[in-house]
Residue, then its C-alpha position, 0 to 999 in steps of 0.5 A: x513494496x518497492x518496485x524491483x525485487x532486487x532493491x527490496x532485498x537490499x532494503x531489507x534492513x531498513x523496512x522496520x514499520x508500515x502502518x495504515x490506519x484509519x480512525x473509524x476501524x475496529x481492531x483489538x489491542x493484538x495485532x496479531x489476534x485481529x489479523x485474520x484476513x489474509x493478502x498479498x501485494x504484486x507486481x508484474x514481477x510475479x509474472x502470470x498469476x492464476x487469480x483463482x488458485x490465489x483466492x481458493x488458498x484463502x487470500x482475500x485481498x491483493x493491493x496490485x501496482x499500478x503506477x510509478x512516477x508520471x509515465x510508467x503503468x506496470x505492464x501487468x496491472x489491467x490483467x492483474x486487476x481484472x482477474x483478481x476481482x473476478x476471482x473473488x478477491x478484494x483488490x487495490x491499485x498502489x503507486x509507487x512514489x517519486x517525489x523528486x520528479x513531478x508534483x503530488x498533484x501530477x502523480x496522484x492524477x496519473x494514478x487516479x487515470x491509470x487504474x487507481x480510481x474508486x467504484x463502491x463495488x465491494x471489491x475496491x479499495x481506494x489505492x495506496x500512496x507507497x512511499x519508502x526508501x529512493x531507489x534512484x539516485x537522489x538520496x533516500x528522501x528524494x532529495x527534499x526537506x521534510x517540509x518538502x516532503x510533507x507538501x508532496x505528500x499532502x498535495x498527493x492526498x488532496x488530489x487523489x481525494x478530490x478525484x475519487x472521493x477516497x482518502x489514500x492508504x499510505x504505505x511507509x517504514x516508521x525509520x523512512x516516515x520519520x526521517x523523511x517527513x519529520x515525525x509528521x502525524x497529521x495524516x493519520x487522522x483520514x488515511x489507513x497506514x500500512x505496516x511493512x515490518x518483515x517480521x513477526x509483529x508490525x513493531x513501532x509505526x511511525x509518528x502519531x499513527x495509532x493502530x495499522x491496518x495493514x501489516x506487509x510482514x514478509x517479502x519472501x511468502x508463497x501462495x498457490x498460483x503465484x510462481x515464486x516469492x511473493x509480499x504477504x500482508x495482513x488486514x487489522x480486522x475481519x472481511x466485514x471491516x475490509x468491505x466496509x473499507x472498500x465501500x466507504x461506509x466503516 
């Protein structure tokens, strides 16, 4: 879910996994069976959106960019985040990554400032930490080692738990997680794992997640009141399970 609609063509033949897990979540053994409740992910990329229109084609929930690095706030986000929750629909806050610039801390706090803070008010759910590829100079892994990595990553969660009270989604691909933080799986016991596979099954999730819970499958999908190409994702389970992620009882 990277930033720039360009980059993320471009990326496209890396994206091999994005799993979200969470340990308390009921979900069948078919990905594909359980996921019955429909999503997507936006952008100001997709310019004005008719929230309505989006809820009555049946999507339910919206994870909506809110932040990038330490000063960038997506130029469409309160209005996008707004509307979606009168509309009806599930929404989420996600900040894109860059580990190479600031601490976890100083980002995850940035976040929790500028949008992706938590109310257990059936429509929100705790943001989303997305981390993939660097589309900025500075190496595909941000130029840290995995151990680097990790410790920006952890020092992240821990800060937005300790703002909001939420464990973060995490949203990755299984090659970048692996490469980039070492097959690291202790996460995957507290933080739900997106899967962002452009394919027809979720494949291999990254290192030590068992299950996602959600799955980005497509970045070229269409959906009444959204003008041209929009991500599509799946939720591993039905609403019932998906309010209970919001309100912090599963």
């Amino acid at each position: 879910m990277s930033h720039k609609i360009t980059i993320r063509r471009l990326a496209a033949a890396t994206l091999t996994a994005i799993a979200m897990t969470a340990t308390t979540l009921v979900v069948s053994a078919s990905p594909a069976a359980a996921a019955t409740v429909a999503g997507v992910d936006v952008s100001h990329y997709q310019g004005t959106i008719n929230w309505t229109s989006v809820r009555n084609a049946g999507i339910q929930f919206a994870y909506i960019k809110a932040t990038e690095g330490t000063s960038y706030k997506d130029s469409a986000f309160n209005a996008n985040y707004t509307n979606a929750y009168y509309a009806g629909v599930i929404r989420g806050a996600y900040h894109f990554a860059r580990p190479n610039i600031s601490s976890g801390a100083t980002q995850a706090n940035y976040l929790a400032s500028n949008g992706g803070a938590w109310s257990a008010d059936s429509r929100t759910l705790p943001a989303a930490l997305d981390l993939e590829a660097n589309p900025y100079s500075g190496g595909y892994c941000y130029g840290l080692s995995t151990s680097g990595m990790r410790s920006w990553i952890q020092d992240f969660l821990n800060t937005y738990k300790s703002r909001t009270t939420r464990y973060a989604v995490i949203y990755t691909t299984t090659s970048w997680w692996n490469t980039c933080t070492g097959s690291w799986t202790s996460p995957w016991a507290n933080h739900p794992l997106w899967v962002a596979r452009w394919a027809s099954s979720a494949g291999t999730l990254p290192a030590g997640a068992p299950v996602w819970s959600f799955w980005q499958y497509t970045s070229s999908g269409s959906v009444s009141g959204i003008s041209g190409a929009v991500d599509r994702d799946y939720w591993n389970g039905d609403r019932t399970r998906l309010i209970a992620l919001a309100n912090n009882t599963a």
